[in-house]
C-alpha positions in Angstrom: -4.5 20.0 -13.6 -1.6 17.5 -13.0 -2.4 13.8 -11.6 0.2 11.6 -10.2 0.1 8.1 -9.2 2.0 6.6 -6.1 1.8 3.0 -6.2 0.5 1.4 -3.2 0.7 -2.4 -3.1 0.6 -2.9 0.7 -2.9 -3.1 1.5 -6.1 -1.1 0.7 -6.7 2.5 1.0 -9.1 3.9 3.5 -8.2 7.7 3.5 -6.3 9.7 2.1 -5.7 13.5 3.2 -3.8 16.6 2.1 -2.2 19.4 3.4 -3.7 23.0 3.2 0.3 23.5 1.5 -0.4 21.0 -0.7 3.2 19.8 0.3 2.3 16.4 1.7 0.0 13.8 1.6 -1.5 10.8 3.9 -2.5 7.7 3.6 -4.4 5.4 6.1 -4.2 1.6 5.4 -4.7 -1.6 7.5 -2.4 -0.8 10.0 -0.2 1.9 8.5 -0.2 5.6 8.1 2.6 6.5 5.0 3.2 10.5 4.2 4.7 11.2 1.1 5.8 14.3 0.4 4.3 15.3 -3.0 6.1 16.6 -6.3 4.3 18.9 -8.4 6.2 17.5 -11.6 4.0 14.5 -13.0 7.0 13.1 -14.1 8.8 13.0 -10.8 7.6 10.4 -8.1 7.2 11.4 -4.3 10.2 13.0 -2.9 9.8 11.3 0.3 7.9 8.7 2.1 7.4 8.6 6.3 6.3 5.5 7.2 4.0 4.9 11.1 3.5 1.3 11.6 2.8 -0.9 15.0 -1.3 -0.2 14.9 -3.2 -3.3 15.9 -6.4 -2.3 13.7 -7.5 -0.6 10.3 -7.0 2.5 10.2 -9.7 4.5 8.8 -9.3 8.1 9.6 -6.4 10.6 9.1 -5.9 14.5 9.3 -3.5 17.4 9.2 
């Protein structure tokens, strides 16, 4: 089993979700949705981050 760590200093985490691919991964903050696109070497960091800002609220569910 491999864990990584993405550092998240913007806000709290309220959800995080994965694809069936295990390519990408979401997560839902206060008023943010980031995806990161995930590296399977624990020694490499995300290869890419999207970032979906302009929500009023907290966001506190996410899918794929």
């Amino acid at each position: 089993m491999t864990i990584n760590q993405i550092s998240y200093p913007d806000s709290h985490i309220n959800k995080l979700a994965i694809t069936n691919d295990r390519k990408y991964i979401g997560v839902a903050a206060h008023q943010i949705v980031k995806v990161y696109e995930i590296s399977h070497n624990p020694n490499v960091p995300p290869l890419s981050e999207v970032t979906f800002e302009g929500h009023l609220g907290n966001i506190t569910a996410l899918g794929f």
